[in-house]
C-alpha positions in Angstrom: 0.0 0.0 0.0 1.5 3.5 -1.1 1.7 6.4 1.5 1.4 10.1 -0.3 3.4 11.0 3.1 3.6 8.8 5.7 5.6 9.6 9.1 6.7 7.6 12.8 5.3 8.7 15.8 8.9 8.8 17.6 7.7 9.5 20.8 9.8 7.2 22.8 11.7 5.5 20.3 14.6 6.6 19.7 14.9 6.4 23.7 13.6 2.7 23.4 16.3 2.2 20.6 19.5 3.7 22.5 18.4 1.6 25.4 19.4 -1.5 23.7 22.7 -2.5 24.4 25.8 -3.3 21.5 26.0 -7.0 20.5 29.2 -8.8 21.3 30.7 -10.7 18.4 29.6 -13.6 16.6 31.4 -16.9 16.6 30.2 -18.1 13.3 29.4 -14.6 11.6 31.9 -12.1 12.6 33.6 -9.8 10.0 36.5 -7.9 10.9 36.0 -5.0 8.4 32.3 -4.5 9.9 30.9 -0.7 10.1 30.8 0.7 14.1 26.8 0.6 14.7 26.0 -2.2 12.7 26.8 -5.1 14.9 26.8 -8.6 13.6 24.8 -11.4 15.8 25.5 -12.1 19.1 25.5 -15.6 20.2 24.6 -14.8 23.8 23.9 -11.4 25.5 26.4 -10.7 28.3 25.5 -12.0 31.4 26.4 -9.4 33.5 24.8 -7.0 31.4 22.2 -4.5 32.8 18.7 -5.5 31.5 17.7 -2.8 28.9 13.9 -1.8 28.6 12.1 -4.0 26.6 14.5 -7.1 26.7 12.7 -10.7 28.0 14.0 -13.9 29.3 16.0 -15.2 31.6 19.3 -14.6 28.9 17.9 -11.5 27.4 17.9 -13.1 24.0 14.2 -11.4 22.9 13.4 -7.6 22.6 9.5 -6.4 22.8 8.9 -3.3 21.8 6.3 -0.3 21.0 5.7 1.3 17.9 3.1 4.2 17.7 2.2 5.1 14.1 0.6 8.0 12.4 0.2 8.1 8.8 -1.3 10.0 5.7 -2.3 9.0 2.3 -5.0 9.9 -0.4 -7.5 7.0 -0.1 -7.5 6.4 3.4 -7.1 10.3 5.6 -5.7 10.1 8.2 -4.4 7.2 10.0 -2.9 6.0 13.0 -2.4 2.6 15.4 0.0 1.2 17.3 2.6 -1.7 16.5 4.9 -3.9 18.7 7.9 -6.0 17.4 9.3 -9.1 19.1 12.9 -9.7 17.7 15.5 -12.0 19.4 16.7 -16.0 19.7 14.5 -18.6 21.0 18.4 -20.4 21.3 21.4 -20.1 22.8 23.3 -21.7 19.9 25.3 -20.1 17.5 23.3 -22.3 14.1 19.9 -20.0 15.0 19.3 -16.6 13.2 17.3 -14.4 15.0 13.5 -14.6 14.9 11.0 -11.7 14.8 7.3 -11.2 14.9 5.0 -8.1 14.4 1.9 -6.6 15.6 0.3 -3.3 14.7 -3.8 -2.5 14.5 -4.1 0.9 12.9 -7.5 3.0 11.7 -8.1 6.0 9.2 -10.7 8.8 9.2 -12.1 7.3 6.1 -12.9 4.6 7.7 -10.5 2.1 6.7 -8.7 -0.3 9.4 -6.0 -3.5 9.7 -5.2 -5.7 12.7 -1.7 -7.7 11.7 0.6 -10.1 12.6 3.2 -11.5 10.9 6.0 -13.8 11.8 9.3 -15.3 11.4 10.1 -18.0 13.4 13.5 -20.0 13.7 13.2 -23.1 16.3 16.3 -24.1 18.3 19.0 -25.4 15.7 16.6 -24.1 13.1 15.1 -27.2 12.9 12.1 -26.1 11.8 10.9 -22.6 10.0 7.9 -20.7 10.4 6.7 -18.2 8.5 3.2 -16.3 8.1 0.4 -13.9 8.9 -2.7 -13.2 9.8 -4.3 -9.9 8.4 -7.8 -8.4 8.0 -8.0 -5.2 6.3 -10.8 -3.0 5.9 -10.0 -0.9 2.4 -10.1 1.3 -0.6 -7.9 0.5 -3.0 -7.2 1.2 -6.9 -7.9 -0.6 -9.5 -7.1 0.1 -13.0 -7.8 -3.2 -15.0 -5.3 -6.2 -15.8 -2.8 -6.3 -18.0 0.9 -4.1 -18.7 -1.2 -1.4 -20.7 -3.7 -0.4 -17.9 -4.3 3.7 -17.8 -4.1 6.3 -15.2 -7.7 7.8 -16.7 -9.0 4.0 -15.6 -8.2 5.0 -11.8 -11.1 3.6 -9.9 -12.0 3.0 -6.2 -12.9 0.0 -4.8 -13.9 -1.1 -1.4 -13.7 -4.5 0.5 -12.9 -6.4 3.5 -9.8 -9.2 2.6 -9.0 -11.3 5.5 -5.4 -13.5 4.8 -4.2 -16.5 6.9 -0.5 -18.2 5.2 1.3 -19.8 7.1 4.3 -21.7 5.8 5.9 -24.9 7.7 9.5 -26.3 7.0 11.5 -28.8 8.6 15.6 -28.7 7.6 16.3 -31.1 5.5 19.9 -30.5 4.7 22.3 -27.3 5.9 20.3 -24.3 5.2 17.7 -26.0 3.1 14.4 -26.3 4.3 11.2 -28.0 2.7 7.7 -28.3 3.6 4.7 -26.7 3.0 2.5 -23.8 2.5 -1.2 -22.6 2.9 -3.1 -19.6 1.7 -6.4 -18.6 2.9 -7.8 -15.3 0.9 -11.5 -14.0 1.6 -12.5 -10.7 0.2 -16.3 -9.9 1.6 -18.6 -6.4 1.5 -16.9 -5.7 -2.4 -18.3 -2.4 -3.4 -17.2 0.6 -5.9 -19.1 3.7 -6.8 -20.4 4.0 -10.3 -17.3 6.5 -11.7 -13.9 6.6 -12.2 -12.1 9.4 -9.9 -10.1 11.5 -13.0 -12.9 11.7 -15.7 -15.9 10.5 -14.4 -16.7 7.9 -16.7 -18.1 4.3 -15.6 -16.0 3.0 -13.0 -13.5 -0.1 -14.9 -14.3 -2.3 -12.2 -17.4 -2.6 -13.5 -16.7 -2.8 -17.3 -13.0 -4.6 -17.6 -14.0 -7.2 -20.1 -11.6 -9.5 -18.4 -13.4 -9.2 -15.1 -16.2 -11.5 -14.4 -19.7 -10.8 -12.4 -18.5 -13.7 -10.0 -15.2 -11.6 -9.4 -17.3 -8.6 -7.7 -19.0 -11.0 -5.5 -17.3 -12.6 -2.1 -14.6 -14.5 -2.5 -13.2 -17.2 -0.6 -9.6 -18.9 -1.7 -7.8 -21.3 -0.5 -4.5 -23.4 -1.7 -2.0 -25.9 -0.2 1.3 -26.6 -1.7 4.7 -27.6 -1.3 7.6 -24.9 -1.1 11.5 -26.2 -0.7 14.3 -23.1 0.2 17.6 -22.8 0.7 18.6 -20.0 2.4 22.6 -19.1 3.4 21.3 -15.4 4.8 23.0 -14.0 7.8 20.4 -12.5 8.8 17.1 -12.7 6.7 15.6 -9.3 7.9 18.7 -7.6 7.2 21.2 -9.6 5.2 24.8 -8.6 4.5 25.9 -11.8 2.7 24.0 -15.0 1.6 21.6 -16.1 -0.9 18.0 -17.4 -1.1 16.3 -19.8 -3.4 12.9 -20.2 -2.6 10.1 -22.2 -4.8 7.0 -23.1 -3.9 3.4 -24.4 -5.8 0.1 -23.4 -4.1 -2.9 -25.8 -5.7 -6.1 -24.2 -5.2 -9.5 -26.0 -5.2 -13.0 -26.5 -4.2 -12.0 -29.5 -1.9 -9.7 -27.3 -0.2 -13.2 -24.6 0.1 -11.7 -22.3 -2.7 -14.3 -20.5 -4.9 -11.7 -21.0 -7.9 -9.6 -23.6 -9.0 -5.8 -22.7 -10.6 -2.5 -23.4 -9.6 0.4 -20.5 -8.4 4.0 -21.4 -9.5 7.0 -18.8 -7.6 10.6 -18.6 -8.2 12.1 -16.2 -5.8 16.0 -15.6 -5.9 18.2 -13.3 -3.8 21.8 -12.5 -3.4 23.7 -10.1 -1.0 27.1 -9.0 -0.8 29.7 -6.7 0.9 31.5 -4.3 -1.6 34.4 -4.3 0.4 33.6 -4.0 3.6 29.6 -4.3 5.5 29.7 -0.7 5.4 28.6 -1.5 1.8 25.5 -3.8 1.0 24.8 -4.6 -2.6 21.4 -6.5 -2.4 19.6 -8.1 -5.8 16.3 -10.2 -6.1 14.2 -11.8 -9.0 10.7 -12.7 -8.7 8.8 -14.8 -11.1 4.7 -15.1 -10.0 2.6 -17.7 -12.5 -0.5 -18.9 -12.4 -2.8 -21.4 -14.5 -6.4 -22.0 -14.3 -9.1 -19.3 -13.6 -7.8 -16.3 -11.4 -9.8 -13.8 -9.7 -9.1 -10.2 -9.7 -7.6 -10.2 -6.4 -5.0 -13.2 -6.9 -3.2 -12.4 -9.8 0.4 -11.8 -10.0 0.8 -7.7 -9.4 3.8 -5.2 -9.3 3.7 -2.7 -7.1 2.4 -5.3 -4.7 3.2 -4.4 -0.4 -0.5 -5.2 0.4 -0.3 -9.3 2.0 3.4 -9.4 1.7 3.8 -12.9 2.8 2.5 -14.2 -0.5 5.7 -12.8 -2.0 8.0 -13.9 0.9 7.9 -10.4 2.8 9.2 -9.2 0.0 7.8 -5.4 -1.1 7.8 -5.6 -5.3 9.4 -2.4 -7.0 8.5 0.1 -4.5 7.3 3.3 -6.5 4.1 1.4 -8.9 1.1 2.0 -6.5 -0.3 -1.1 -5.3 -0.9 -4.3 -7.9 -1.4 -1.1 -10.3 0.0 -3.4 -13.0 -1.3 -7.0 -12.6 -2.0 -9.8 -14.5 -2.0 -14.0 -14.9 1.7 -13.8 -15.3 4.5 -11.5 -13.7 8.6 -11.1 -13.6 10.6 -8.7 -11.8 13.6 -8.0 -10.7 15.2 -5.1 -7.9 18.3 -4.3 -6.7 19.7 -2.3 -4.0 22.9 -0.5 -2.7 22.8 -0.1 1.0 25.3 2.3 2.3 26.6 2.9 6.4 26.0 6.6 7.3 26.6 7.6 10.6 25.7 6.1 13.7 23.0 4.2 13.3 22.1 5.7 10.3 22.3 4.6 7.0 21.2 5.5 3.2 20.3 3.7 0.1 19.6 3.5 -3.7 17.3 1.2 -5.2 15.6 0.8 -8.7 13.9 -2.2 -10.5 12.2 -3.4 -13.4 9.1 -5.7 -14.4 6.7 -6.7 -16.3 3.2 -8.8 -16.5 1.1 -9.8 -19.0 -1.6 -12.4 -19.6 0.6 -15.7 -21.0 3.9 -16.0 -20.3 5.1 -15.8 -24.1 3.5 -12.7 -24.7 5.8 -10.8 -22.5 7.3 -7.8 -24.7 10.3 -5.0 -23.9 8.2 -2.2 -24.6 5.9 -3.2 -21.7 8.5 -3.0 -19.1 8.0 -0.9 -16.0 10.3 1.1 -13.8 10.9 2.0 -10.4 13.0 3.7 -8.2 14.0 5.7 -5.5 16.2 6.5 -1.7 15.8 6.2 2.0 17.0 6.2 4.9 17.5 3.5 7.6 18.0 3.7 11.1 19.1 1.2 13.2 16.3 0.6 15.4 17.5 -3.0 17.1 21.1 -3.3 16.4 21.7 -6.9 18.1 19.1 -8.3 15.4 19.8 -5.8 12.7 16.1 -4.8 12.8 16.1 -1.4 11.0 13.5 1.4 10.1 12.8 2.1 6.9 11.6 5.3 5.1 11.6 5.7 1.0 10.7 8.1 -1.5 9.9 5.9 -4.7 8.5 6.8 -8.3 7.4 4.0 -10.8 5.8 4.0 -13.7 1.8 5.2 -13.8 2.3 6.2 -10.2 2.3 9.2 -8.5 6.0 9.3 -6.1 5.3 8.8 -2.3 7.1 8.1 0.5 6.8 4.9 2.2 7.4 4.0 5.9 8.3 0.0 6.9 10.3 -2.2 10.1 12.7 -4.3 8.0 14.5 -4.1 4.3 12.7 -4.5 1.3 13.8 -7.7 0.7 
């Protein structure tokens, strides 16, 4: 979801931040040339250490904390909530990145609302991997039609509730490859647009896209199981400064699972991140390849853009700068990358741009069609033991308007 201007209420936090105490080194992940203020893992916290606000357990090895938030943007007013983050180890050993979980509830003046949590979880050994949410939104969003030659004049509200539950289960089958599987649960209820487009005022396109159904502006229940194999050599997946993942999964979605549609979701996700030199310089890079066969409602298909649900694309936010699924279709590549740069204290800066595409079949995909995106930000260094940063972007894309977004972790 796009923010025109969105903002932090800091009240607190920055106090809440400099509480936390630095991490001592890593045994398995220490790099001598590594900035001041960016502190690899720690195995352990110091056990004569002075418990900081917020830290929990008997080793201090979790962090819970606050996080007021007050935003802005077009479709929704005024908004604001409150978040809390739980980042930290459930182990001692050194084999166990650290896990994190979030939970924020937030309403606008327009009426608009979410309660959210979403989760990464590590078991002792990383034995097992968890990952997931839970969301129910209450929203106005954009819709412009499907396809890669949608309009801005075909801007056109639409309201519904969308309740998600994925939840992804792995078990380590190998070092740093995990398999298992994955369910989706999508219900969209209360669908509802007014009769106009907002630019020109002719008939809203929800309502005359000839490649949207009558079923399509009705409730809609989904739901898929699939398997889903990754390996992941990360250091640390909210943050990374070196490692890789390969992640691919297959989500099969029928009426004997209670879906209203039946088709199949194929994704390829690839990352790679690397020091220039030293950690004071990041150089992050993903692919993303969404497909789908069989009949796809509206809501489902592939879409650039996309930050809305963002465990369907691995917590991943796709080409930050296109307005949300502004650009969707059946089929959809895209790739990002991103040069993450230490600042100052806990401050750092970076540059990122992308490209994609979508289109309908898969060998239709054309050069002409390709979209842009781009844009900078800063981080700060909200939880340094766990690299759990803050993140706020200005971004442009193609058929967007720029805005500035506001986030708890990397893009990707």
């Amino acid at each position: 979801m796009r923010f025109s201007l969105a903002a932090l209420l800091l009240t607190g936090l920055a106090f809440n931040a400099a509480a936390q105490p630095a991490a001592p080194p890593d045994s398995v992940y220490t790099n001598s040339t590594s900035a001041p203020g960016l502190a690899p893992l720690t195995t352990q916290m110091q056990s004569r250490a002075t418990k900081s606000f917020g830290q929990l357990g008997k080793n201090k090895t979790l962090t819970l904390l606050p996080i007021p938030v007050i935003f802005y943007q077009a479709e929704t007013g005024f908004g604001y909530g409150l978040g809390a983050l739980l980042s930290g180890r459930f182990s001692q050993d050194t084999l166990t990145r650290p896990s994190n979980a979030r939970l924020q509830y937030w309403t606008t003046t327009k009426g608009q609302s979410l309660i959210q949590l979403v989760h990464s979880v590590y078991t002792p050994g990383e034995k097992f991997y968890l990952n997931g949410e839970i969301s129910a939104y209450d929203i106005l969003l954009y819709y412009y039609g499907k396809g890669p030659n949608t309009t801005s004049a075909s801007e056109s509200e639409t309201n519904y509730k969308l309740f998600i539950i994925n939840q992804r289960l792995q078990k380590q089958v190998a070092p740093k490859l995990f398999f298992g599987a994955l369910y989706r649960y999508t219900s969209i209820t209360n669908v509802s647009a007014p009769g106009r487009t907002t630019n020109d005022g002719m008939t809203n396109v929800f309502y005359t896209d000839p490649r949207i159904t009558e079923r399509e502006r009705q409730n809609t229940r989904i739901s898929g199981l699939g398997p889903v194999i990754t390996y992941d050599t990360r250091d640390v997946p909210l943050a990374a400064f070196h490692g890789d993942l390969l992640d691919f999964g297959a989500t099969f979605n029928g009426t004997g699972l209670g879906s209203d549609y039946r088709f199949v979701r194929y994704q390829l996700d690839a990352r790679h991140f690397q020091p220039l030199g030293s950690t004071r310089t990041i150089l992050a890079a993903q692919f993303l390849g969404q497909f789908h066969t069989g009949d796809v409602p509206f809501r489902e298909l592939a879409g650039l853009g996309a930050n809305l649900g963002g465990t369907l694309y691995n917590n991943a936010n796709l080409l930050r700068g296109i307005y949300e699924q502004r650009f969707r279709d059946r089929q959809m590549i895209m790739f990002q990358a991103e040069l993450r740069q230490k600042l100052f204290w806990r401050i750092d800066g970076a540059i990122f741009g992308g490209v994609g595409n979508v289109n309908q079949y898969i060998d239709k995909f054309a050069l002409k069609d390709t979209k842009y995106a781009g844009g900078a930000g800063i981080r700060f260094n909200f939880l340094q033991r766990d690299r759990v940063n803050l993140r706020l972007d200005y971004a442009a894309g193609t058929g967007s308007s720029p805005g500035i977004l506001f986030a708890i972790g990397e893009a990707f």
